[in-house]
N, C-alpha and C positions, 0 to 999 in steps of 0.2 A: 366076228363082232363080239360073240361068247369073250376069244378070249381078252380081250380089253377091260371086259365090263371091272368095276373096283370093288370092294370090300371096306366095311368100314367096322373097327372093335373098340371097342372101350376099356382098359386092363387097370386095374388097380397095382400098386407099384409100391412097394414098401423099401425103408431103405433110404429115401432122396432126402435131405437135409439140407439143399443150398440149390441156386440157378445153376451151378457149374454142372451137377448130378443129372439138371432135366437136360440138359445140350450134350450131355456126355452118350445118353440114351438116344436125345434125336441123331447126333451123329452116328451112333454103331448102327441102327435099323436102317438110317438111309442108304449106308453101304451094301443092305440086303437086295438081291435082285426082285424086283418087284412090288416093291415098296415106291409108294408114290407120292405120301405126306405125313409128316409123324408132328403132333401136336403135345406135347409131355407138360402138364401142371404140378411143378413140386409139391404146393401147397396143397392142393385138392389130393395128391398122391396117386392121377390118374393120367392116362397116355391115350391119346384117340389115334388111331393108327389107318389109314388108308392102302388097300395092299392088292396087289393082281393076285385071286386064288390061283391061277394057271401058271403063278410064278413060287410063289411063294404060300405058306399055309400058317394057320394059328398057332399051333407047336413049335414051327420055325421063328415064329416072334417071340414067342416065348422066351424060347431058349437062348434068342439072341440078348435079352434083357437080363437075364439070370447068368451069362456070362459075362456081365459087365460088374455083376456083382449085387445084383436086385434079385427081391424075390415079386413074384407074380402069380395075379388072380385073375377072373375074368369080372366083368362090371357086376357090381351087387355082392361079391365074395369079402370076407373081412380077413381083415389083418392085423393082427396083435402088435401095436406099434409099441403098448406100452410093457409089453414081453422084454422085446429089446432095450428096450431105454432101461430098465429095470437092472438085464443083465450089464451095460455100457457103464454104468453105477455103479454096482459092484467090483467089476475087474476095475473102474478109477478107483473104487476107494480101498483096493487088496493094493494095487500098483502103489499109491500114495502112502500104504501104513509100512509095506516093505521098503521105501525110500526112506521112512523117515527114522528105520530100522538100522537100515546101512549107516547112515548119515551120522545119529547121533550114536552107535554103537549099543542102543538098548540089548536086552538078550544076548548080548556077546557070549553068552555061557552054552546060549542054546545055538545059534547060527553064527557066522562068520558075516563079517558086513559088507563082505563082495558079493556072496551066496545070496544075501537078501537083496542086491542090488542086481547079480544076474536073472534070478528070477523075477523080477521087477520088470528087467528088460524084454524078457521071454513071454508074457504075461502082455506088458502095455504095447509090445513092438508089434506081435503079431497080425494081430488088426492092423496096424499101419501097414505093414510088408506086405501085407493082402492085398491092399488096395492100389497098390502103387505099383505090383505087378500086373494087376487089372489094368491098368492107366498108362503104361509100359505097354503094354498088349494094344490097347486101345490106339497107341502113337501117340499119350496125350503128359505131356509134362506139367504135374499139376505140382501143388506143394504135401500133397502128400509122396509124392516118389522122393524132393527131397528132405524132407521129415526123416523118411526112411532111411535115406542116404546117411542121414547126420548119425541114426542111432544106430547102423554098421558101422561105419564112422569110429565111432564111440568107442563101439566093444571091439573094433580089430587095435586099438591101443592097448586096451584092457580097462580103460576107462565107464568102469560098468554105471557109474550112481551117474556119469552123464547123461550115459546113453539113455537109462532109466527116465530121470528128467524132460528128455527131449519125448518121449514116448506120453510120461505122464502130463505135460504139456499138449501135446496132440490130443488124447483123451478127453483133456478138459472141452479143447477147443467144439470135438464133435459131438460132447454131451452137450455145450452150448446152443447148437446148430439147432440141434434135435428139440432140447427146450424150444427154443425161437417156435421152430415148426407147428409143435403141439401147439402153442397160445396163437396160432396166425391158424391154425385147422381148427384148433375149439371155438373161432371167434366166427369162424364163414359156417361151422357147423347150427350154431346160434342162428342165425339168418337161413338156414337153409330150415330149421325147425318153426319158424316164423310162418311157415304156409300151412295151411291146414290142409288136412289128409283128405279129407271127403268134403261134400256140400248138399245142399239139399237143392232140387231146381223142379219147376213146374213143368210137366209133360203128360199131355193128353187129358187135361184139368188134373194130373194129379200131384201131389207131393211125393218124390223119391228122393231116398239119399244115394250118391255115387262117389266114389272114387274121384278124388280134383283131375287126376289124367282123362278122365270122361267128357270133363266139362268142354263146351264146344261155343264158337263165338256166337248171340244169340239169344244163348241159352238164358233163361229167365230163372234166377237164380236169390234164394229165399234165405235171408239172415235175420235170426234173433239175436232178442239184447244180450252183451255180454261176448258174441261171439266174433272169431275174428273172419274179415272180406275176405273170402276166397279168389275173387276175381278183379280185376280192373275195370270198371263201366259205369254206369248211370246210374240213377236213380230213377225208378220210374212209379215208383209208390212209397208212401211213407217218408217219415220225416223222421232226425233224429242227429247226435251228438255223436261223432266221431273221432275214436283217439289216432290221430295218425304220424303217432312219434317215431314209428316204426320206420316211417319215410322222411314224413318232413323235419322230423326232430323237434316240433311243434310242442309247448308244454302245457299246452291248453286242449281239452277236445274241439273240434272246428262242428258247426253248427251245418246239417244238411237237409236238404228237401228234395223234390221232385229236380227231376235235370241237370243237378251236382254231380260231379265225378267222386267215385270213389276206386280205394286200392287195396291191393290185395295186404291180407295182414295187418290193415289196419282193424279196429277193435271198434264194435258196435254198443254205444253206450247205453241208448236209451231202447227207442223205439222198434215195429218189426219193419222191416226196409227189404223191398222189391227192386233187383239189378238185373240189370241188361247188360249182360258180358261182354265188352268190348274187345278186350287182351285177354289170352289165357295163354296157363302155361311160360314157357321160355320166354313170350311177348309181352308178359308183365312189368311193370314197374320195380319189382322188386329181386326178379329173374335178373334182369338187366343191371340194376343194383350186385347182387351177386358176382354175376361176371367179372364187371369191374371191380370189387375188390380179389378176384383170384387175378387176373391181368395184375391189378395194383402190387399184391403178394406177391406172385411170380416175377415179376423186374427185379433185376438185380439192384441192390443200394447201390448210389457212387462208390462206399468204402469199400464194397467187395469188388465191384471194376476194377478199381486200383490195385485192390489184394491181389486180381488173378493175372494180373499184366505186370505185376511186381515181379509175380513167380515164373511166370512164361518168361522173364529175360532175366531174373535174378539167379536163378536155377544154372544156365548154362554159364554163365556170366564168372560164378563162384567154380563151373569146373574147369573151365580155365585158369582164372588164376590159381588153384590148387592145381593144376597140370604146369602151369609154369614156378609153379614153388619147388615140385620135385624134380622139372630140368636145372633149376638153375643151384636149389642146395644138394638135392641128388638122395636128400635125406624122405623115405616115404611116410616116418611119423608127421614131419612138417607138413604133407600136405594135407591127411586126414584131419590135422589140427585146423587146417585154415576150413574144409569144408564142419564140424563142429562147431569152430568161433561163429561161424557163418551163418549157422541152424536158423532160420525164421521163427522160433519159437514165439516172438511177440506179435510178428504178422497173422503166426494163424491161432493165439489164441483174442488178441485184440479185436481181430476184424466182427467174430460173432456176439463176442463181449459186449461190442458195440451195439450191433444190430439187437443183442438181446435188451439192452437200458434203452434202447428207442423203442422197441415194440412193449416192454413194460410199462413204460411211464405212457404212451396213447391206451393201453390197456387199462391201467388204474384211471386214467380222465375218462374213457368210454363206461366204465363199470359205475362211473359216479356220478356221471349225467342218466345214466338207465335208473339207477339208483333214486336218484331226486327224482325222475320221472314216473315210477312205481310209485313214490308217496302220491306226488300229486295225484295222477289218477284213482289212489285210495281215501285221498281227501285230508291227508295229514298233511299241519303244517309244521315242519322242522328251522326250528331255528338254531 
């Protein structure tokens, strides 16, 4: 019976930038023996993982994650995302000044404009080759294998400021990604700061403060003006004005008494107000809220469905007819040229590009309704 019993961990996952990253992950772990269910949120940057200890162990999850090309923590451990973003910046913007190097022949006195283009290539490809040997390894044809493919490609002609191109192309794409990311993680992090850390509740006639994980459903729970509900429940004393934009998007405070429902995180305006914990925790209102926007976040857009079903048959598709170019001219520059011509470069920098002007422009609308709702509650009116 021991050995059946499951395990359940929660890892923090650094690294995931798109849906394609968190499915890349559940597939390599499900391959692990002993593994029984793997739950991976790109957005959150976290992986719940269900596992036989008598099959399989923590280090072994580990390691299987970090050979996919992820780095990992256990739950509560941080991770410097903006480490990497910081360096993914830099090596674009060395890649991009060494192209433009090559290109327009500046410094010709000082480098050769192939020289700045090889190392361009050497510089932006290598991330790419990494990944695409991961994903190769994985059995997974993604568009970064061929990315990769294009800027081999490239330099077995000697065509270095292409090869360069198609690399500094891919760079953009996953600096994009990773932006996306950070403003869809800043915006659930927001909401997740929305609960208050402690509360105060009556026990044994007295007033304590505890810890909000304490709270228990019941509990009679004591909020002053100005602070925010802890809990979802009733009114059972006091009366008073509730800001509850946090939920309902309401731009007015709503008026409450005795018997009223109230919610966690909303803002206590006036009076002192006695609750009867109904929901606590993950059962809240705003718990629940949460969820559903990491679910919402995590779905792939339509344009990147399309992007990743483009690549799964545009990919093989391309080495075919580059396989029937060199039977039929016999010639092998011909067919490196047709995989080059071929390079996705507008698929994979388009697809984030995209997804980045939709998640900025609902970012600017959200910032600006919080915005006007901050006056009102401070009683300014803006015209």
């Amino acid at each position: 019976m021991e050995k059946d019993s499951m395990d359940t961990c929660e890892l923090n996952i650094s690294g995931m930038d798109c849906a394609s990253c968190a499915g890349k992950i559940e597939k390599g772990l499900k391959n692990l023996d002993g593994i029984k269910d793997v739950s991976v949120n790109f957005v959150a940057g976290k992986a719940k993982v269900s596992f036989n200890p008598a099959s399989v162990n923590l280090d072994k999850i580990k390691k299987g994650i970090e050979t996919l090309g992820y780095k990992v923590k256990d739950a509560g451990g941080r991770i410097d995302e903006g480490h990497e973003a910081r360096i993914d910046f830099l090596r674009m913007a060395i890649v991009g000044s060494l192209i433009i190097i090559g290109w327009s022949g500046i410094l010709s006195s000082l480098i050769r404009y192939d020289i700045a283009s090889i190392i361009a290539t050497l510089i932006g490809g290598y991330p790419l080759v990494r990944k695409a040997v991961i994903d190769l390894k994985a059995k997974a044809i993604t568009a970064d294998v061929f990315m990769a493919l294009g800027v081999a490609a490239a330099a077995i002609i000697g065509e270095f400021l292409s090869s360069a191109v198609i690399a500094f192309f891919m760079l953009i794409a996953e600096y994009l990604d990773k932006l996306t990311m950070g403003k869809a993680r800043k915006a659930l992090d927001e909401l997740i700061k929305l609960t208050p850390k402690s509360a105060r509740i009556v026990k044994d006639g007295r007033e304590i403060e505890i810890a909000i994980e304490e709270i228990k459903k019941g509990d009679m729970v004591i909020v002053r003006p100005g602070e925010r509900i802890p809990v979802d429940g009733k009114i059972i004393e006091g009366s008073s004005f509730v800001n509850q934009a946090a939920i309902t998007g309401e731009s007015m405070p709503a008026e409450k008494k005795i018997g009223d429902d109230v919610y966690t995180a909303t803002i206590n305006d006036a009076g002192l107000l006695k609750i009867k914990a109904i929901h606590v925790g993950a059962d809240t209102t705003l718990a629940k809220i949460i969820h559903l926007v990491e679910e919402a976040e995590s779905a792939k857009a339509p344009v990147q469905r399309i992007a990743d079903k483009f690549a799964a048959y545009f990919t093989p598709a391309i080495l075919l007819i580059a396989g029937l170019t060199f039977l039929i001219s016999g010639n092998f520059i011909y067919a490196i040229a047709v995989i080059v011509v071929a390079c996705p470069c507008t698929v994979a920098i388009a697809t984030p590009l995209a997804v980045v002007a939709g998640t900025g422009k609902a970012a600017r609308r959200d910032n600006n309704n919080r915005r006007a709702e901050d006056y009102r509650h401070k009683g300014i009116c803006r015209t």
